[in-house]
C-alpha positions in Angstrom: -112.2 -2.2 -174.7 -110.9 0.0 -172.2 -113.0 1.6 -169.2 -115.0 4.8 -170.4 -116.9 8.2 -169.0 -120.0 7.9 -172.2 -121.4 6.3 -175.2 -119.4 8.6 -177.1 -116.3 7.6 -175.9 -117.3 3.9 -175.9 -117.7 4.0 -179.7 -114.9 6.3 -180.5 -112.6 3.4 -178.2 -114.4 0.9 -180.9 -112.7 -1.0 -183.1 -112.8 1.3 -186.4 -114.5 -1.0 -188.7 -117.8 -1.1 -185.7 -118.4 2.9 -185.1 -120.7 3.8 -187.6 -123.0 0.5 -186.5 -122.3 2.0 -182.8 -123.4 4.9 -184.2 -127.0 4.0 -185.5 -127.4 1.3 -182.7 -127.1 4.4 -180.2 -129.2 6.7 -182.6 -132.1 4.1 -183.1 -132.0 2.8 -179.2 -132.4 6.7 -178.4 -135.5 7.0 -180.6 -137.1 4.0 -179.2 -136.7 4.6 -175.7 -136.3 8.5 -175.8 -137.5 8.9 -171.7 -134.3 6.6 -170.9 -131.4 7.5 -169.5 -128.3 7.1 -171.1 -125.7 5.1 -168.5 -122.2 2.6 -168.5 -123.0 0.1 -166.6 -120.4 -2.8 -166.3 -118.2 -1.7 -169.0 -121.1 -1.5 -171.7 -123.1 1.5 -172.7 -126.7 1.0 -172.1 -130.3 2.3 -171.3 -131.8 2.5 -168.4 -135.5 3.6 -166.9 -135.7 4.1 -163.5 -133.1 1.3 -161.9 -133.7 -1.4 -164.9 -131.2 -1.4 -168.1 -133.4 -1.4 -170.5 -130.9 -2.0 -173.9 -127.3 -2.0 -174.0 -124.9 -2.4 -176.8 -121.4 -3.9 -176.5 -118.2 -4.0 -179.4 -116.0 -6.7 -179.7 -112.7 -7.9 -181.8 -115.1 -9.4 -184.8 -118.6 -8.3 -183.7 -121.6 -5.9 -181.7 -124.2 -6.9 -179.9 -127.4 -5.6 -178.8 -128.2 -6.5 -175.2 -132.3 -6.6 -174.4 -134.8 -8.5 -171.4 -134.6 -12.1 -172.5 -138.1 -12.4 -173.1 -137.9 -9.7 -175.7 -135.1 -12.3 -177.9 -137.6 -15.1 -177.4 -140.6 -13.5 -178.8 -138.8 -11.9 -181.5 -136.2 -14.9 -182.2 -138.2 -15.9 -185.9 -137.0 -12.2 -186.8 -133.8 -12.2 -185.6 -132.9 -15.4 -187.9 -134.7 -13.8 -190.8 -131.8 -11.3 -190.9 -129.8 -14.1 -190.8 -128.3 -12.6 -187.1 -127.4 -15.1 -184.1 -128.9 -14.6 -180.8 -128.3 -15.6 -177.2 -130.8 -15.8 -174.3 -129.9 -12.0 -173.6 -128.8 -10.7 -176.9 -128.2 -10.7 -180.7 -125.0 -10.6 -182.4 -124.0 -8.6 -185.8 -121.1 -7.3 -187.9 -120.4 -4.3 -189.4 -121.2 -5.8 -193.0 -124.7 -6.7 -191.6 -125.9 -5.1 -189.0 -129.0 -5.1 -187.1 -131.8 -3.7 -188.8 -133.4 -0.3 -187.1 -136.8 -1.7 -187.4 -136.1 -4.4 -185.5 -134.1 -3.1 -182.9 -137.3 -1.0 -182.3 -139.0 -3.6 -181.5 -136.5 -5.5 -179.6 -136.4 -2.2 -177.1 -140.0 -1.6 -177.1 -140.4 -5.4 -175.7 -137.7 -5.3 -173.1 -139.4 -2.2 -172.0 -142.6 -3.5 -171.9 -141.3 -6.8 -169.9 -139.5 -4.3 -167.6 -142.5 -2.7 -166.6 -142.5 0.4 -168.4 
């Protein structure tokens, strides 16, 4: 990925096949944390209350991610390999052919938030 200004040129820079994931990852993160901020921070388009990233989102050559607090991927790790996704101490990783369900990204934000402080 090359540097950007804003989500929307992060996604449109997206590999072509990721966008419309991009798309609703942005659209649900916004309606879960609608008091956050929308900011790039170290190459990756995220949310952030106050000083604290609360989500980001990242694209890759053959997959996204959604970026949250690690204690928000622990406590919701049984749900994360219901939908069959794989997930890292920080983050959970999905494809375009199965993305991330908006239901559980809701609650993925809503407990990094929470173990943020806000």
């Amino acid at each position: 990925m090359t540097k950007t200004d804003g989500h929307d040129a992060y996604i449109a820079a997206a590999p072509a096949p990721f966008r419309a994931a991009l798309v609703a990852l942005r659209a649900q993160l916004s309606q879960a944390l609608p008091d956050a901020e929308e900011v790039i921070k170290y190459d990756m388009p995220g949310f952030q209350i106050e000083d604290k990233i609360i989500a980001g989102y990242a694209a890759f050559t053959r997959q996204c991610g959604l970026y949250v607090d690690a204690g928000a991927i622990a406590a919701h790790v049984d749900e994360i390999a219901s939908e069959k996704l794989k997930a890292t101490k920080t983050g959970v990783t999905f494809s375009a052919s199965r993305p991330i369900s908006g239901e559980l990204v809701a609650k993925l934000a809503a407990s990094s938030r929470s173990l943020n402080g806000f």
